[in-house]
N, CA and C atoms as an extended XYZ file, in Angstrom:
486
Properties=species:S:1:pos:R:3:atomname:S:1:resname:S:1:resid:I:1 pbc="F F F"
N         0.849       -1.183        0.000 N   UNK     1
C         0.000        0.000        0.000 CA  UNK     1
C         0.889        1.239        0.000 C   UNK     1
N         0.469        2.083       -0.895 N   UNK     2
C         1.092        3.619       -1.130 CA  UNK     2
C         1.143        4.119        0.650 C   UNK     2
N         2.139        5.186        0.876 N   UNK     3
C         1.779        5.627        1.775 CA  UNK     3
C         0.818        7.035        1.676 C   UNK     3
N         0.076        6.830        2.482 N   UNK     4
C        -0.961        7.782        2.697 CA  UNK     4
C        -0.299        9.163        3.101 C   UNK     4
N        -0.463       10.607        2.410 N   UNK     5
C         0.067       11.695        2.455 CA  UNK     5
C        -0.607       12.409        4.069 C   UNK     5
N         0.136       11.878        5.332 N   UNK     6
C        -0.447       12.069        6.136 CA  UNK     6
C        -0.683       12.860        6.954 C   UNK     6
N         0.496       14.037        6.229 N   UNK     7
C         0.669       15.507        6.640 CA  UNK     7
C        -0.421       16.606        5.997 C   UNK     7
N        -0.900       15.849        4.745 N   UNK     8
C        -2.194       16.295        4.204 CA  UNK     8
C        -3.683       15.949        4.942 C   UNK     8
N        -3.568       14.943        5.571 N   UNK     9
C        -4.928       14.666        6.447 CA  UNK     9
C        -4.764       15.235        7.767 C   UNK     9
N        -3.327       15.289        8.357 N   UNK    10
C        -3.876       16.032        9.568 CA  UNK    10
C        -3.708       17.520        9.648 C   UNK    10
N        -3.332       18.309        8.450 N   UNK    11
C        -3.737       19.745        8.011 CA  UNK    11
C        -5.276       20.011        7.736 C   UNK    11
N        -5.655       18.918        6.895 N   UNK    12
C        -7.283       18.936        6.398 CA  UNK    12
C        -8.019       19.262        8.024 C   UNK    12
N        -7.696       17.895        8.779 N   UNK    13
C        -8.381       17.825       10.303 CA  UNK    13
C        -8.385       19.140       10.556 C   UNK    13
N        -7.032       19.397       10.978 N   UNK    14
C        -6.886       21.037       11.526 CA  UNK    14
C        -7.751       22.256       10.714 C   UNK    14
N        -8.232       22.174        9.422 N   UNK    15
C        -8.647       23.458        9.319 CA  UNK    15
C       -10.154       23.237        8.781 C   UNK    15
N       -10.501       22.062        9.515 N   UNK    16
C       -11.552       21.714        9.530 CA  UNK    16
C       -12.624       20.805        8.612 C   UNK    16
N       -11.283       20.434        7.380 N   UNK    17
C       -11.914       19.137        6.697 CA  UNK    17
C       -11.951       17.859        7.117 C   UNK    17
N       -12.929       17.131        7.060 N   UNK    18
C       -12.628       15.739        7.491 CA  UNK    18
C       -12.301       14.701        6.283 C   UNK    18
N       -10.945       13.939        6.711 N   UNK    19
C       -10.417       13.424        5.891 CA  UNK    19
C       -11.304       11.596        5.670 C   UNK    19
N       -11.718       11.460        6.863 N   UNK    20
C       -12.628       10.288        6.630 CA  UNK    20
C       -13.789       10.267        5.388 C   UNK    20
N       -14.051       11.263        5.249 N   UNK    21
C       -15.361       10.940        4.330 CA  UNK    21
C       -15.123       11.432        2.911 C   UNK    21
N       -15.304       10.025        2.200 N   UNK    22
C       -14.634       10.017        0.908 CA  UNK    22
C       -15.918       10.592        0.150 C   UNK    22
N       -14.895       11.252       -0.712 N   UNK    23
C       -15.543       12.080       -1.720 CA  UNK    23
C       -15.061       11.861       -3.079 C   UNK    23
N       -16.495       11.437       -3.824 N   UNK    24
C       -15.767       10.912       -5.355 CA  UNK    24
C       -14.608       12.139       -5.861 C   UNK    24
N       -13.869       11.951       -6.464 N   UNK    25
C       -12.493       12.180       -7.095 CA  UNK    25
C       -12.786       12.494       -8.685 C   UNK    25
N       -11.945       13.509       -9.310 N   UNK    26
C       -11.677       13.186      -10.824 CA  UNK    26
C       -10.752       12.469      -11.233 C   UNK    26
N       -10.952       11.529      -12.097 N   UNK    27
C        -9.810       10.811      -12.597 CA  UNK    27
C        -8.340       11.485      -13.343 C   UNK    27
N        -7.648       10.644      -12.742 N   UNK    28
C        -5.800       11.512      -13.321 CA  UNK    28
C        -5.954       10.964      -14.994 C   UNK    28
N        -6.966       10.505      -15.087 N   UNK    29
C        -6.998       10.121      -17.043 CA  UNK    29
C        -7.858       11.128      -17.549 C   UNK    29
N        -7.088       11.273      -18.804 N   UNK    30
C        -7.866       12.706      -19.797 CA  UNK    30
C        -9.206       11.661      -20.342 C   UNK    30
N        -9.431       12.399      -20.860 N   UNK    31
C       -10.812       11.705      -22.151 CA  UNK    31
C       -10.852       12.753      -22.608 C   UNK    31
N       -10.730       12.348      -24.428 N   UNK    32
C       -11.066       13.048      -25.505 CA  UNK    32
C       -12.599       13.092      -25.582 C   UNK    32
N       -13.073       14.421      -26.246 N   UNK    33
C       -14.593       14.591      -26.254 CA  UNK    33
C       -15.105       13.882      -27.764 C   UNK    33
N       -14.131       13.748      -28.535 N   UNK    34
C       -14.295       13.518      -29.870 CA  UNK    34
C       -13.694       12.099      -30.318 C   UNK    34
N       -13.193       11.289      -29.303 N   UNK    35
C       -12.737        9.403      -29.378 CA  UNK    35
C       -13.939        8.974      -28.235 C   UNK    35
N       -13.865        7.755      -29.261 N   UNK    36
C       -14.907        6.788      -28.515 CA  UNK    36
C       -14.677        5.729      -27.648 C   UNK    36
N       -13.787        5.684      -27.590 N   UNK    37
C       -12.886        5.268      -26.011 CA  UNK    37
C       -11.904        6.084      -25.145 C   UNK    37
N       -12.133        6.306      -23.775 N   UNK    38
C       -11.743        6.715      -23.056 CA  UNK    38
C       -10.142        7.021      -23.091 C   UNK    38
N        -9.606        7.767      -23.057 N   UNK    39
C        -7.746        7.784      -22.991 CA  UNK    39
C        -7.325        6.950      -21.738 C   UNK    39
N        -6.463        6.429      -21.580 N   UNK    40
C        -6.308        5.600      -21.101 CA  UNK    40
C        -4.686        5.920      -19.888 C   UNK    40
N        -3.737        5.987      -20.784 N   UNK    41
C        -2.415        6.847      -20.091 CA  UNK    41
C        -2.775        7.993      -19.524 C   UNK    41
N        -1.822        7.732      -18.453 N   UNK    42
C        -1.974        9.022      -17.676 CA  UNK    42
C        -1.358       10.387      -18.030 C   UNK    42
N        -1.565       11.852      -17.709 N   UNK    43
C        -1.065       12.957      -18.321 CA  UNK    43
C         0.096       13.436      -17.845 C   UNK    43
N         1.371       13.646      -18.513 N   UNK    44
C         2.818       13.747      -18.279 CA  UNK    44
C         2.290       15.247      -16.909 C   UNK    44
N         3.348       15.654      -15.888 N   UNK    45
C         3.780       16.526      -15.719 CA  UNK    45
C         5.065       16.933      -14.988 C   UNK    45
N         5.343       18.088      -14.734 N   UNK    46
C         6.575       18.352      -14.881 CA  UNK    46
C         7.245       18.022      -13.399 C   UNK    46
N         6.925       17.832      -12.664 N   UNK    47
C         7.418       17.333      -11.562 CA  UNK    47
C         7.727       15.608      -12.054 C   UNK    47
N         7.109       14.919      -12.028 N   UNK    48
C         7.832       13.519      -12.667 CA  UNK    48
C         8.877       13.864      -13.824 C   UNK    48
N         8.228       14.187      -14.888 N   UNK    49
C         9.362       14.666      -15.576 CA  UNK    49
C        11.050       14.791      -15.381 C   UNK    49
N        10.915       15.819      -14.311 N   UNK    50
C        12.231       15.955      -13.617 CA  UNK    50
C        12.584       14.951      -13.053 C   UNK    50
N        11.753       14.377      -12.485 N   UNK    51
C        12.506       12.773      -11.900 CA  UNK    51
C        12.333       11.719      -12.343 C   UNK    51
N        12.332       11.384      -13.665 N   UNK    52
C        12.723       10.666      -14.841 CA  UNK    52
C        14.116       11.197      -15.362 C   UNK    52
N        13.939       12.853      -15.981 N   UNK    53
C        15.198       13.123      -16.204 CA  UNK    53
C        16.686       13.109      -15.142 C   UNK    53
N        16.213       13.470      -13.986 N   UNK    54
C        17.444       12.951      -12.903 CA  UNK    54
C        17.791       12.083      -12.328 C   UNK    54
N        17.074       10.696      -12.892 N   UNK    55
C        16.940        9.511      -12.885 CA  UNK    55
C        18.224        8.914      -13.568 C   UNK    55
N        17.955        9.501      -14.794 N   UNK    56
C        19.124        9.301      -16.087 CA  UNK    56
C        19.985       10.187      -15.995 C   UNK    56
N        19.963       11.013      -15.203 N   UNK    57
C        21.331       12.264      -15.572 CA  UNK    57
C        22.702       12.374      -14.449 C   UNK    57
N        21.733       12.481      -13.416 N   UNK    58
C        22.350       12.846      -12.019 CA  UNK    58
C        23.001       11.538      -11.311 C   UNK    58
N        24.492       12.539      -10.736 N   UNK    59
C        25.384       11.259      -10.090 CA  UNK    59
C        24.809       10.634       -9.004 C   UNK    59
N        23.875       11.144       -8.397 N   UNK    60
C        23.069       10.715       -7.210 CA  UNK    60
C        22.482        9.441       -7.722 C   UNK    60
N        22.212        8.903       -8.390 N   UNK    61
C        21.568        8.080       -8.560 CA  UNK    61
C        22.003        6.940       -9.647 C   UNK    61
N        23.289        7.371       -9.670 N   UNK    62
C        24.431        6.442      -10.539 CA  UNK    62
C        24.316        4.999      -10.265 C   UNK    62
N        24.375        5.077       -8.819 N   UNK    63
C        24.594        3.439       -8.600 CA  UNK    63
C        22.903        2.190       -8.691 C   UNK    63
N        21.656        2.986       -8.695 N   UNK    64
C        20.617        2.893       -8.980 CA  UNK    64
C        20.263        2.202      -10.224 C   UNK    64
N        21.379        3.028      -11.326 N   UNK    65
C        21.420        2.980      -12.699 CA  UNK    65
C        21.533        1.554      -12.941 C   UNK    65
N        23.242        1.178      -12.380 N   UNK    66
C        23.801        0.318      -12.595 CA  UNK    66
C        22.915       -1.139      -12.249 C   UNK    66
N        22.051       -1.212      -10.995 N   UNK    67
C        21.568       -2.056      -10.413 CA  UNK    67
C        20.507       -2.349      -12.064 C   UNK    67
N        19.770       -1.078      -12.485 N   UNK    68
C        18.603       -1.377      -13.181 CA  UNK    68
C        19.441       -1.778      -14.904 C   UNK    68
N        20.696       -1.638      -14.780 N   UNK    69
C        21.073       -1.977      -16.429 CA  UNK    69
C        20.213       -0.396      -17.318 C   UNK    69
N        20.647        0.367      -16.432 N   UNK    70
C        19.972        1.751      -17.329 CA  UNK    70
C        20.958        2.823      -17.307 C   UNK    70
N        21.806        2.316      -17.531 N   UNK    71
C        23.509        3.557      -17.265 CA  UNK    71
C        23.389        3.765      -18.647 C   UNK    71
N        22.856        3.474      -19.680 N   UNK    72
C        23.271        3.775      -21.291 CA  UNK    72
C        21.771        4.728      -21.507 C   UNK    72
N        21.216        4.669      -21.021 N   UNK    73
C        19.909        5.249      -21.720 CA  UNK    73
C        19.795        6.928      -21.397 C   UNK    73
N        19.213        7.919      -21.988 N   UNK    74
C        19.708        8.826      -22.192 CA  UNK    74
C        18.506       10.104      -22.253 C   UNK    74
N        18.084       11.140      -21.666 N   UNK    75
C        17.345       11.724      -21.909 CA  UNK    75
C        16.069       11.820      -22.784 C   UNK    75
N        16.947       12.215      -24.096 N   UNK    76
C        16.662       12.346      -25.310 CA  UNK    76
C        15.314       11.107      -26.163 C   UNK    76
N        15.846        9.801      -25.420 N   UNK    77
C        15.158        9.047      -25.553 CA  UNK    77
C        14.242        8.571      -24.941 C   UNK    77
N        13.672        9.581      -24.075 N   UNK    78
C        12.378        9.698      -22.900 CA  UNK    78
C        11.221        9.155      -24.071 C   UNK    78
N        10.496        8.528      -23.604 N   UNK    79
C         8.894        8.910      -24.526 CA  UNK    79
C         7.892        8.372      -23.376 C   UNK    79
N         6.799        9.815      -23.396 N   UNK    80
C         5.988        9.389      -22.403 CA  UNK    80
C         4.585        8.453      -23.535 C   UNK    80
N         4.536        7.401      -22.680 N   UNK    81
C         3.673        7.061      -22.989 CA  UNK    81
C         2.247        7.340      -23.314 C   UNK    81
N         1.569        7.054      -24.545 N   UNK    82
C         0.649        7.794      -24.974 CA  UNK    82
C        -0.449        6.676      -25.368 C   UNK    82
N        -1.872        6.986      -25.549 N   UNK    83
C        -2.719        6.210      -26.162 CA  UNK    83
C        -2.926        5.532      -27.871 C   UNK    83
N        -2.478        6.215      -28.619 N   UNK    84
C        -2.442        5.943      -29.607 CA  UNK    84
C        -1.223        4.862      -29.942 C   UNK    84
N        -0.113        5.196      -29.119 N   UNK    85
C         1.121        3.948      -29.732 CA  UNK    85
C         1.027        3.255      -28.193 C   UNK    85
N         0.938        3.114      -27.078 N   UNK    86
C         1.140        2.661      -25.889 CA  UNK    86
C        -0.251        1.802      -25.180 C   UNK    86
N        -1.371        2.001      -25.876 N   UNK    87
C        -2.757        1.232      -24.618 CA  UNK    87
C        -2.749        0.576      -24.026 C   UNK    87
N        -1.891       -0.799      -24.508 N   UNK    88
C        -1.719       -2.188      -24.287 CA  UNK    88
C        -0.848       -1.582      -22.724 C   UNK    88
N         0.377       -1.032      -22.696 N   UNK    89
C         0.940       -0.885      -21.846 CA  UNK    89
C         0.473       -0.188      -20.756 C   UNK    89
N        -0.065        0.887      -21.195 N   UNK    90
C        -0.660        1.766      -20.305 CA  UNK    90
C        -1.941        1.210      -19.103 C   UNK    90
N        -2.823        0.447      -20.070 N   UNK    91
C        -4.219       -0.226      -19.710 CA  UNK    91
C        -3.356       -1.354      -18.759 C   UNK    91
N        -2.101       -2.060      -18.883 N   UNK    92
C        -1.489       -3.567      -17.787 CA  UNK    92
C        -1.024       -2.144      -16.304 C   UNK    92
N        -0.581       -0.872      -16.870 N   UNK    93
C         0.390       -0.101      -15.552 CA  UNK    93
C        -0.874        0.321      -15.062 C   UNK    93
N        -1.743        0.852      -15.628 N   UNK    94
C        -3.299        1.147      -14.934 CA  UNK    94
C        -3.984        0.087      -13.762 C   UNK    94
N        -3.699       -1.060      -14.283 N   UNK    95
C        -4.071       -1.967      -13.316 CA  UNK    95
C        -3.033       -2.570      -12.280 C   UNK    95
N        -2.344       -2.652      -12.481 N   UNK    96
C        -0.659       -2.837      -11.064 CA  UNK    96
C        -0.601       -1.745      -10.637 C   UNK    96
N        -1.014       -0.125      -10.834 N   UNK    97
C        -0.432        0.879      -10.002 CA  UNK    97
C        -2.056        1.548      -10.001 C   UNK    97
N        -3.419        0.979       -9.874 N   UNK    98
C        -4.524        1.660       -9.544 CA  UNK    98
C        -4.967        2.202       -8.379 C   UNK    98
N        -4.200        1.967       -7.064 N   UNK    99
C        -4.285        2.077       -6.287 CA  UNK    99
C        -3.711        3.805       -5.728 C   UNK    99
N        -2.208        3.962       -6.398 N   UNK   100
C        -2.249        5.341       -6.721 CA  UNK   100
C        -2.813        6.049       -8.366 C   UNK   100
N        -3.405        5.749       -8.447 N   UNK   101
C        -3.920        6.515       -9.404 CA  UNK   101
C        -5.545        6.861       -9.102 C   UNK   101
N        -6.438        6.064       -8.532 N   UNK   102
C        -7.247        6.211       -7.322 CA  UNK   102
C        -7.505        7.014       -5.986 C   UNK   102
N        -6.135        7.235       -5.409 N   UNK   103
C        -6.249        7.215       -3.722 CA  UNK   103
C        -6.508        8.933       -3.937 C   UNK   103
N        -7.239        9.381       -3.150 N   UNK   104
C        -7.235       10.677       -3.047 CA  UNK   104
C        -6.274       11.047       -1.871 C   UNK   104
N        -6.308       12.271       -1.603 N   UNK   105
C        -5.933       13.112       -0.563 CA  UNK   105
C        -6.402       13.342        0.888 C   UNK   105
N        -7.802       12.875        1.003 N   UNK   106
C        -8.348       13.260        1.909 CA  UNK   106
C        -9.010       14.620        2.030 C   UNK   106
N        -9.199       15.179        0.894 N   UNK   107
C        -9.871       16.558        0.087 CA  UNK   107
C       -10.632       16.048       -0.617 C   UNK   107
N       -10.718       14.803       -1.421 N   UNK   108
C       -11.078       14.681       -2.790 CA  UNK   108
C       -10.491       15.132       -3.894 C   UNK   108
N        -9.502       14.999       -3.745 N   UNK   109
C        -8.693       15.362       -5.022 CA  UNK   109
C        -7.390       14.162       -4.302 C   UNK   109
N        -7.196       14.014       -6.790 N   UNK   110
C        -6.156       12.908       -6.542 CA  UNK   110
C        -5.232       12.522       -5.661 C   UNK   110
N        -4.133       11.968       -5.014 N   UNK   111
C        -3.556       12.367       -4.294 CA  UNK   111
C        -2.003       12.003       -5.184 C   UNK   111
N        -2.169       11.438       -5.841 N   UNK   112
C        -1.109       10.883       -6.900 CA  UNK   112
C        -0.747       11.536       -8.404 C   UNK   112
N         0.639       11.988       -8.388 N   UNK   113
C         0.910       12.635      -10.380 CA  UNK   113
C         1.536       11.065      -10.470 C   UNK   113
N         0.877       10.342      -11.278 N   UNK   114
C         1.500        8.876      -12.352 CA  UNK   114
C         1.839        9.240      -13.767 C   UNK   114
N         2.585        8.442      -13.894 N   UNK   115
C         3.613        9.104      -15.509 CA  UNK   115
C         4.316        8.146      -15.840 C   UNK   115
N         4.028        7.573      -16.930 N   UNK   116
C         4.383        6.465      -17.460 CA  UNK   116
C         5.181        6.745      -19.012 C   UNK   116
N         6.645        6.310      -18.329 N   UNK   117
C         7.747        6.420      -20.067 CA  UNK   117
C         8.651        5.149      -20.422 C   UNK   117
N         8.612        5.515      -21.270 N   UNK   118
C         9.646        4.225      -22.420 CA  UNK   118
C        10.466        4.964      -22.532 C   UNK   118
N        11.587        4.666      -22.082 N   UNK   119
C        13.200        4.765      -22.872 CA  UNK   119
C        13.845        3.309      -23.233 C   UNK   119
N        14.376        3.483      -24.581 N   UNK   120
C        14.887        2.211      -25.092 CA  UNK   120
C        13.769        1.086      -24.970 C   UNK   120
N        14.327        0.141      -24.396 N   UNK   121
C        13.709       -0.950      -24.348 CA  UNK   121
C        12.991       -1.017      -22.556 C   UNK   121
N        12.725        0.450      -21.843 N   UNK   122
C        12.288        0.143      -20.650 CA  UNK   122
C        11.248        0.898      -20.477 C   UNK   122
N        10.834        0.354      -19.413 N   UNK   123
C         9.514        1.211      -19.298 CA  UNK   123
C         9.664        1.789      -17.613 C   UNK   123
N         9.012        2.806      -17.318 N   UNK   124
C         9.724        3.732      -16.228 CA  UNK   124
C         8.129        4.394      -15.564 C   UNK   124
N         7.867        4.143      -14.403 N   UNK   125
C         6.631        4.430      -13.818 CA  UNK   125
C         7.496        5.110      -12.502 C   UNK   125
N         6.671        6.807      -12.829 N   UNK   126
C         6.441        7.559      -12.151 CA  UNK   126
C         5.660        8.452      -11.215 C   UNK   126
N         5.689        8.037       -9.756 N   UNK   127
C         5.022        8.224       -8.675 CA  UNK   127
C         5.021        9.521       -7.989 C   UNK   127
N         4.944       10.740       -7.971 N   UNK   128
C         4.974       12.001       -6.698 CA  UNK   128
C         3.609       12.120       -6.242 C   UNK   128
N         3.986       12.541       -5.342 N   UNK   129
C         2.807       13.693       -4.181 CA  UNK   129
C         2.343       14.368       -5.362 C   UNK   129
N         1.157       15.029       -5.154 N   UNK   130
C        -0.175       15.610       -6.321 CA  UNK   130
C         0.181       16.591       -5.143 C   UNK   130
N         0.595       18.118       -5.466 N   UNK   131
C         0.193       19.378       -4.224 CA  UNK   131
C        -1.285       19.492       -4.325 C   UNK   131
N        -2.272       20.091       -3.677 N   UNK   132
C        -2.815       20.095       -3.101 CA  UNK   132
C        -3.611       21.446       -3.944 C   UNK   132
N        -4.755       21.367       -4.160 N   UNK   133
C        -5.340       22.459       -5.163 CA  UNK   133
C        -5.822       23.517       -3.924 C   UNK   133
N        -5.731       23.098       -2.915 N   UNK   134
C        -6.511       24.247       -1.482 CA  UNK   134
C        -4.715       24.876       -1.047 C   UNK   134
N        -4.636       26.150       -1.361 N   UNK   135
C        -2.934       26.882       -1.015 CA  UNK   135
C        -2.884       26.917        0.393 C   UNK   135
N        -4.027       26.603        1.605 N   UNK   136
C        -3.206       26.248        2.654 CA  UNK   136
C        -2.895       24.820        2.760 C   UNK   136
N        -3.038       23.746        2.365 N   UNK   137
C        -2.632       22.516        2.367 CA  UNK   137
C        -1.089       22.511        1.746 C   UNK   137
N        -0.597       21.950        2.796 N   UNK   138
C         1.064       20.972        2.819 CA  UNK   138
C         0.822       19.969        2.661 C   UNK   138
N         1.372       19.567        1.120 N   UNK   139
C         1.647       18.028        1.320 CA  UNK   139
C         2.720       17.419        0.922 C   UNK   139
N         3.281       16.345        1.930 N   UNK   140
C         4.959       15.873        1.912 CA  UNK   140
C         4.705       14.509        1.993 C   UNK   140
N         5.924       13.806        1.701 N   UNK   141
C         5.820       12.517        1.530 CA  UNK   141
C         6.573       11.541        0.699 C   UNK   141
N         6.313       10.395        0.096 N   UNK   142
C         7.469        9.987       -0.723 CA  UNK   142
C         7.517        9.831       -2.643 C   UNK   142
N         8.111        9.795       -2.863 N   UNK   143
C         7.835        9.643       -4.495 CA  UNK   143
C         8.464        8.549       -4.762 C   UNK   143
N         8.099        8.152       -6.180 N   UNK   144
C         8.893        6.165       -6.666 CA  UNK   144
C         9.346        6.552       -7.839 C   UNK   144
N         9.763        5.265       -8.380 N   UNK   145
C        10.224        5.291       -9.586 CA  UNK   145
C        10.392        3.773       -9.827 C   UNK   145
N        10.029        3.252      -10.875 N   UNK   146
C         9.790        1.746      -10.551 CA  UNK   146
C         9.991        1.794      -12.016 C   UNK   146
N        10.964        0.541      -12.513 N   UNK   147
C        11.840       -0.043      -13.741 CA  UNK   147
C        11.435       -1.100      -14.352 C   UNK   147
N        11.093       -1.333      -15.224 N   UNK   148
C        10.517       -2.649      -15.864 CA  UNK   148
C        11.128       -3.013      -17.122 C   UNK   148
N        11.205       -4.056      -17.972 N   UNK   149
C        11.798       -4.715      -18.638 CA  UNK   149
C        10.376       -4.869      -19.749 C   UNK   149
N         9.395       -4.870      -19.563 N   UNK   150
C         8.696       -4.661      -20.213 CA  UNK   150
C         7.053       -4.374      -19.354 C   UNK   150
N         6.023       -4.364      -20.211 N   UNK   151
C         4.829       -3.603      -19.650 CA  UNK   151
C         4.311       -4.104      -18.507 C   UNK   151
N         4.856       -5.537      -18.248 N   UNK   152
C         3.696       -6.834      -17.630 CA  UNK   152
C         4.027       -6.589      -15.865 C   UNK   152
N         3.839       -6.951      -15.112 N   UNK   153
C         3.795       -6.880      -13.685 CA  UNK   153
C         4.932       -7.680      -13.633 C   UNK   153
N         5.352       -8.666      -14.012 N   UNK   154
C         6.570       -9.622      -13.434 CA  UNK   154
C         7.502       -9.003      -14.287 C   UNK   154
N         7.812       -8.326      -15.217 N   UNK   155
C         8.722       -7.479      -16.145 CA  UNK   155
C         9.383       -6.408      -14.921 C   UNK   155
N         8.974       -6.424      -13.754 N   UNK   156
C         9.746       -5.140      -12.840 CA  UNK   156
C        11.076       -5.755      -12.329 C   UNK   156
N        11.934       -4.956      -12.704 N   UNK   157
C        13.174       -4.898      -12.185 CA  UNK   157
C        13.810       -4.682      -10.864 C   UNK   157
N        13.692       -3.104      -10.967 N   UNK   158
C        13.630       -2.369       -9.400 CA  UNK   158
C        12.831       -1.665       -8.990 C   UNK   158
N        11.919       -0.655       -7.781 N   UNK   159
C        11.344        0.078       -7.618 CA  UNK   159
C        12.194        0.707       -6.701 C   UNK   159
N        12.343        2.143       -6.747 N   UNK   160
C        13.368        2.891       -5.508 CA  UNK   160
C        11.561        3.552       -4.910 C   UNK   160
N        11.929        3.882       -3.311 N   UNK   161
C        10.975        5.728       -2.876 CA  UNK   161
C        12.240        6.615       -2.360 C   UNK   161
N        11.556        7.593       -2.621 N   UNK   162
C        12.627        8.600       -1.914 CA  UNK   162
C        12.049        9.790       -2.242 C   UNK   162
């Protein structure tokens, strides 16, 4: 189980939301108004982004590399996964990581940014904290990054949090 952003529920408590009572959510998936099936991948943003790219760039995380056989792969060759070339993949990471892509905040709002990329021959699932659409809410906590060999659930390599 994800950890629950728990500095976000006991801010909510404090200013008088209650985090117990769930409140339907919008989904972190787009839908086109003009396709007749739902989009399916989730929508890139720039906070994962960056930690995809410092994933691959930064010495901090050199020895990470080495463990995942991803010391050769390279920025440039990011591709976030999309509906039109990716469903198959997207629709198997939708179901192994639904749980954050689901969980709210304890606001009703998502509590999860998911971001799903191919470099080379890997596939790269990206986890942060969702801030908080109410500007007095703090929310802290951990982010992932989880390595796969290909789309399928037993295709995972490594998963780091941090």
């Amino acid at each position: 189980m994800l950890l629950k952003p728990l500095l976000t529920i006991l801010l909510s408590s404090f200013l008088g939301h209650d985090p117990l009572v769930q409140k339907p959510i919008s989904s972190p998936l787009s839908y086109e108004s003009n396709a007749l099936a739902p989009v399916v991948c989730p929508i890139e943003n720039d906070k994962n982004r960056s930690i995809m790219e410092n994933f691959l760039t930064k010495s901090s995380w050199s020895t990470e590399r080495v463990e995942t056989f991803t010391s050769h792969l390279s920025v440039s060759q990011i591709t976030v996964l999309n509906d039109l070339n990716h469903a198959s993949a997207c629709n198997s990471f939708n179901h192994i990581y639904e749980e954050a892509l689901t969980e709210d905040n304890g606001l009703g709002e998502p509590a999860y940014n998911v971001t799903y990329y191919k470099v080379d021959n890997f596939y790269f699932v990206v986890i942060s904290l969702r801030k908080s659409d109410d500007p007095e809410v703090i929310t802290m906590g951990l982010s992932f990054i989880y390595i796969y060999s290909g789309y399928q659930k037993e295709n995972l390599i490594k998963g780091y949090a941090f």
